[in-house]
Each structure stands twice: as C-alpha cells, then as structure tokens.
C-alpha positions in Angstrom: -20.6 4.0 8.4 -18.1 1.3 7.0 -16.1 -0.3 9.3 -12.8 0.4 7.6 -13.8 4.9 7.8 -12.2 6.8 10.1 -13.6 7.2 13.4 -15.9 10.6 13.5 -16.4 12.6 16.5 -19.1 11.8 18.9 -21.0 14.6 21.0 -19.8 12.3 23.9 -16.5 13.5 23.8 -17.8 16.7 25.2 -18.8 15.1 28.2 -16.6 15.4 31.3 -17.2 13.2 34.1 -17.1 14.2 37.7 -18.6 13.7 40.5 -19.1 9.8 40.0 -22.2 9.5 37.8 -22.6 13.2 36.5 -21.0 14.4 33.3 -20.8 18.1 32.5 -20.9 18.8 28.9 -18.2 21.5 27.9 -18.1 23.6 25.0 -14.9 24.4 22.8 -14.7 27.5 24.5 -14.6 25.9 28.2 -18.5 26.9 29.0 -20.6 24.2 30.2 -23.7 24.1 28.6 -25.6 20.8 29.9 -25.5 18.3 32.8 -26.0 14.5 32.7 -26.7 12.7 35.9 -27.1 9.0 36.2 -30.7 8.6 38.5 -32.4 5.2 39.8 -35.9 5.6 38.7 -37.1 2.3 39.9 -35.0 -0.5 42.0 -33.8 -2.2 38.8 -33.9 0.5 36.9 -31.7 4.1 35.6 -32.3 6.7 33.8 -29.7 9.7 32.4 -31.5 12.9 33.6 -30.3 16.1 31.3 -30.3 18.7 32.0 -29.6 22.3 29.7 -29.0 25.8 30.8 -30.9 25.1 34.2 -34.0 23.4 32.2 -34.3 19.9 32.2 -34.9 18.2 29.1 -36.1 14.9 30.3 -34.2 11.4 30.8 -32.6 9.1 28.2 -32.2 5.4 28.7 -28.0 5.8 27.9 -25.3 8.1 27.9 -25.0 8.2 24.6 -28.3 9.5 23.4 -28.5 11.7 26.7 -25.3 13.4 24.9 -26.6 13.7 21.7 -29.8 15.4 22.7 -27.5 18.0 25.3 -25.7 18.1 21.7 -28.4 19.2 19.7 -29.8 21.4 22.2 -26.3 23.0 22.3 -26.3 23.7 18.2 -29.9 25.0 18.4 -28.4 27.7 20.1 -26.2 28.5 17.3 -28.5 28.7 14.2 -29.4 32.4 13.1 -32.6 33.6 13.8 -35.5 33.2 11.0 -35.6 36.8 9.7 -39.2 38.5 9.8 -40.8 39.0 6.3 
C-alpha cells in the first residue's frame, strides 16, 4: 500500500479488549465470534492463543495475525456452500 492511500480497515478493529490481555472479536451484528488471550508459554516468552466458536485454532506470535486468522475463520463461515454435481 502507498503511504500517501487511505488507511483500510484492519480485522483488528473488531477486537474488543477486556479483561486485561483477552480481546473478544465482535461481529457487525454484536455476536462474538472468537477470543484472543495473551498466554506465557515459556518465562520469556507469549503467545496469542485463539480461539473460534469454542475450538481453538492454535497460537500466533502477535495480535495482529491472531486477528486476522479469527478474521478469516469468521468469513469462512460466510461463503455459500459448494453445490453437489
């Protein structure tokens, strides 16, 4: 992206913090539809566990990709199913 575009929308922005170190992700329509929680996996080290629709998806080394991947899950949901032929 140029640095002179408009800024675009970020899956991010979904997320809603609260408690300290857990973000809910919230869909247009007000449902929640994943959970990012910030996790010490080693004494120098954290990790984003996510979480989707009770299932969780695995860990992410930053916010921003943990919110992406919630993200993508999210829109998986949406596509139509593959007809039979």
């Amino acid at each position: 992206m140029r640095s002179d575009s408009p800024p675009r929308w970020h899956p991010q922005l979904a997320a809603v913090e609260g408690p300290p170190a857990t973000w809910r992700m919230i869909a247009p329509d007000g449902r929640e539809y994943g959970l990012i929680e910030l996790r010490r996996v080693a004494p120098d080290a954290v990790r984003y566990r996510l979480t989707v629709n009770g299932h969780v998806l695995g860990y992410a080394s930053t916010l921003r990709l943990a919110a992406e991947r919630a993200h993508q899950s999210y829109l998986a949901t949406m596509r139509a199913p593959t007809p039979y032929r």
